[in-house]
C-alpha positions in Angstrom: 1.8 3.6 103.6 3.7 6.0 101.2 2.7 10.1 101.7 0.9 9.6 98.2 -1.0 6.9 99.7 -1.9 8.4 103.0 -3.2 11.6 100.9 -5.2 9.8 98.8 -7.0 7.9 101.5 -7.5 11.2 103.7 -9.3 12.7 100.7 -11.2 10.2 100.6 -12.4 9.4 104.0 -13.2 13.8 103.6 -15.1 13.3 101.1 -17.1 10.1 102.6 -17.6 12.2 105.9 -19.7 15.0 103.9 -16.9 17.3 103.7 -16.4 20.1 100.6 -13.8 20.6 98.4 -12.9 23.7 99.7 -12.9 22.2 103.3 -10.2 19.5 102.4 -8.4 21.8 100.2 -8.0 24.4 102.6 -7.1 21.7 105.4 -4.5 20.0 103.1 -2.7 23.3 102.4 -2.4 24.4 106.1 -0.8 21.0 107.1 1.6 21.8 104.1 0.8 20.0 101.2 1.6 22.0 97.7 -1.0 23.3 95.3 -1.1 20.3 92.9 -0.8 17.6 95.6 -3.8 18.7 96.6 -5.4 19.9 93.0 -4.0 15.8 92.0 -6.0 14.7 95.3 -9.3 16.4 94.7 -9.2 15.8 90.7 -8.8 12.1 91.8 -12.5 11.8 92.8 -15.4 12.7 90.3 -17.2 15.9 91.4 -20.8 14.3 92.4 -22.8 14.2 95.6 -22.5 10.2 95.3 -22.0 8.7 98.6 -19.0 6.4 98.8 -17.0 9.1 95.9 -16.6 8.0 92.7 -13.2 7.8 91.4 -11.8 9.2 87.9 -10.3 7.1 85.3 -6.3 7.2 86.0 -3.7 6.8 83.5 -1.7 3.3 84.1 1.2 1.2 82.8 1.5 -1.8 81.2 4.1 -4.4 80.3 2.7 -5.4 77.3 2.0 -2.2 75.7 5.4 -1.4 76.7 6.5 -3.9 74.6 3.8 -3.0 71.5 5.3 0.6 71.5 8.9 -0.2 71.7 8.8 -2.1 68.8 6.6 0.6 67.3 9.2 2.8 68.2 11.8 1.2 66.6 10.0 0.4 63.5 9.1 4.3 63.4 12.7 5.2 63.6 13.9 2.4 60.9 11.0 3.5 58.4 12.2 7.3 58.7 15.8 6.9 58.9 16.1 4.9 56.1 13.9 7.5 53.9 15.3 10.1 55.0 18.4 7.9 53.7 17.5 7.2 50.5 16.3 10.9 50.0 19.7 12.4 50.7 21.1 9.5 48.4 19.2 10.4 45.5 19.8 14.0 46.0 23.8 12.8 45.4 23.3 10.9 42.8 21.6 13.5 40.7 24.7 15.7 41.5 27.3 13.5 42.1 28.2 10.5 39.9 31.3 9.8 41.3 29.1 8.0 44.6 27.3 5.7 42.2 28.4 2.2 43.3 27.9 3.1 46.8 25.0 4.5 46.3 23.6 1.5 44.8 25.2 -0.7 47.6 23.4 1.9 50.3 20.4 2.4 48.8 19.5 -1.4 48.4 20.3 -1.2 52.1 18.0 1.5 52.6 14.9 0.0 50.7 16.2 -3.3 52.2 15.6 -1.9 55.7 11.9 0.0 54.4 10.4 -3.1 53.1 11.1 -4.7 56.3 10.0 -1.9 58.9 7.5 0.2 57.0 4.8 -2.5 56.7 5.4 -3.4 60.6 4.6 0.1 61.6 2.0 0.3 59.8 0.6 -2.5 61.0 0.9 -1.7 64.7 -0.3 1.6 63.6 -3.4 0.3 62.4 -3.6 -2.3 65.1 -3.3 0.9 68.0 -5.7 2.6 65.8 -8.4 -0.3 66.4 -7.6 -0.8 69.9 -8.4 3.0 70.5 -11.4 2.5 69.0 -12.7 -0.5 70.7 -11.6 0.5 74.5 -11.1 3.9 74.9 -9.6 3.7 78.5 -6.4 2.5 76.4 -6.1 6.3 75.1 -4.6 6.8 79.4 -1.5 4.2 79.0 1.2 6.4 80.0 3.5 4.0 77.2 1.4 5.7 74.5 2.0 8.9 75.9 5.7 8.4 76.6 6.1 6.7 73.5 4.5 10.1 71.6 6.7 12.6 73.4 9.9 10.4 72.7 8.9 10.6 69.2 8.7 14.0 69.5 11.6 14.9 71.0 13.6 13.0 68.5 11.8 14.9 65.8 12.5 18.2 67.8 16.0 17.9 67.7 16.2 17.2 64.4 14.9 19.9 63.4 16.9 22.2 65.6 19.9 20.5 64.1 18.6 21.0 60.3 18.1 24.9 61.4 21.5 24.6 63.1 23.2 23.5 59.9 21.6 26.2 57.8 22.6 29.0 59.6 26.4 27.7 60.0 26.6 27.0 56.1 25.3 30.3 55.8 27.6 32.1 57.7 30.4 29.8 56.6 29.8 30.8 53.0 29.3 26.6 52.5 25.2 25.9 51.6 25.3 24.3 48.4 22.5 22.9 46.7 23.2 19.5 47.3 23.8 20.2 51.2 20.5 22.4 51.4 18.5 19.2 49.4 19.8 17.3 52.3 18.6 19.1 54.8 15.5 19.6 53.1 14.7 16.1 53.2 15.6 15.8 56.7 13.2 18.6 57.8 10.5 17.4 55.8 10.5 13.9 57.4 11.4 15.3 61.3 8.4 17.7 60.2 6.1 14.8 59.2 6.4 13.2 62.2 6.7 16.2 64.3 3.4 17.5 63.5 1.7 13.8 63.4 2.9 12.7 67.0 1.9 16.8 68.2 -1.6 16.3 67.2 -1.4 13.0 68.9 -0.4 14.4 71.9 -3.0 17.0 72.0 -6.0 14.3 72.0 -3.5 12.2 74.7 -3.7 15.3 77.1 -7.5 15.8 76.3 -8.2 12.7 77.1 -6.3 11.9 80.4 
């Protein structure tokens, strides 16, 4: 039996004997267990004088939602890349007509690639959005929560590296217009999903 294991079953066997929280905590930290082992342990059982202890509702993994959001991730990171594409194509276009055939040739790409992964998101947007609302323990798959921090951690950094590029044009005397259209585009789509996937993550801690 793992220490995790062990803990868990001493904590509850406390609890069964008629034992307080403070008791157990107190007995847990003199035999040297830290303060959120044993804050982990006690939060593990619901705070009622029930006699055998009820436990909480745990987060869990599974195989096939790692599967749903990995392909959600993927779609999420086509659909955005290839706007974020397009955007910056555009932007060149309007300013420079010397990149016109291979615009064309990239942006059919680009839409290509959108018509293809934008509807799939959506749809396993939509098809998470139902799920949530029909079982609510789904809202404590740790995919879903890995899934949103990935999403925002990608986001994250592109935004540090749109802020990054600023401030070196600046100080290199080289932000054009074009080059700050880019980077406008890029920040508004890392934004977008940056400050979807935050809220998100917000109602994921809530509800773990």
């Amino acid at each position: 039996m793992s220490p995790i294991d062990q803990l868990a079953q001493f904590t509850r066997e406390a609890l069964l004997a008629g034992q307080s929280r403070d008791e157990i905590a107190t007995a847990l930290r003199e035999a040297g267990w830290a303060e959120t082992e044993v804050q982990d342990a006690l939060g593990a059982w619901a705070e009622t004088d029930h006699i055998p202890p009820v436990p909480r509702p745990r987060p869990y993994v599974s195989a096939k939602e790692s599967f749903f959001y990995a392909l959600m991730f993927v779609a999420l990171a086509m659909t955005t890349w290839h706007i974020a594409s397009i955007g910056m194509e555009l932007v060149e276009r309007l300013f420079d007509e010397g990149h016109a055939y291979m615009l064309n040739r990239s942006l059919r790409w680009s839409i290509a690639a959108i018509i293809v992964f934008f509807p799939l998101f959506m749809f396993l947007q939509r098809n998470e959005a139902r799920t949530l609302r029909q079982d609510e323990s789904r809202r404590r798959s740790v995919v879903r929560k890995w899934f949103g921090y990935i999403a925002l951690f990608v986001s994250s950094m592109a935004l540090l590296g749109d802020l990054l590029s600023v401030i070196y044009a600046l100080l290199n005397g080289d932000l054009s217009l074009v080059f700050a259209l880019k980077l406008a585009v890029v920040g508004a789509v890392a934004g977008t999903i940056f400050g979807y996937y935050r809220n998100a993550m917000k109602d994921a801690e809530n509800d773990l």
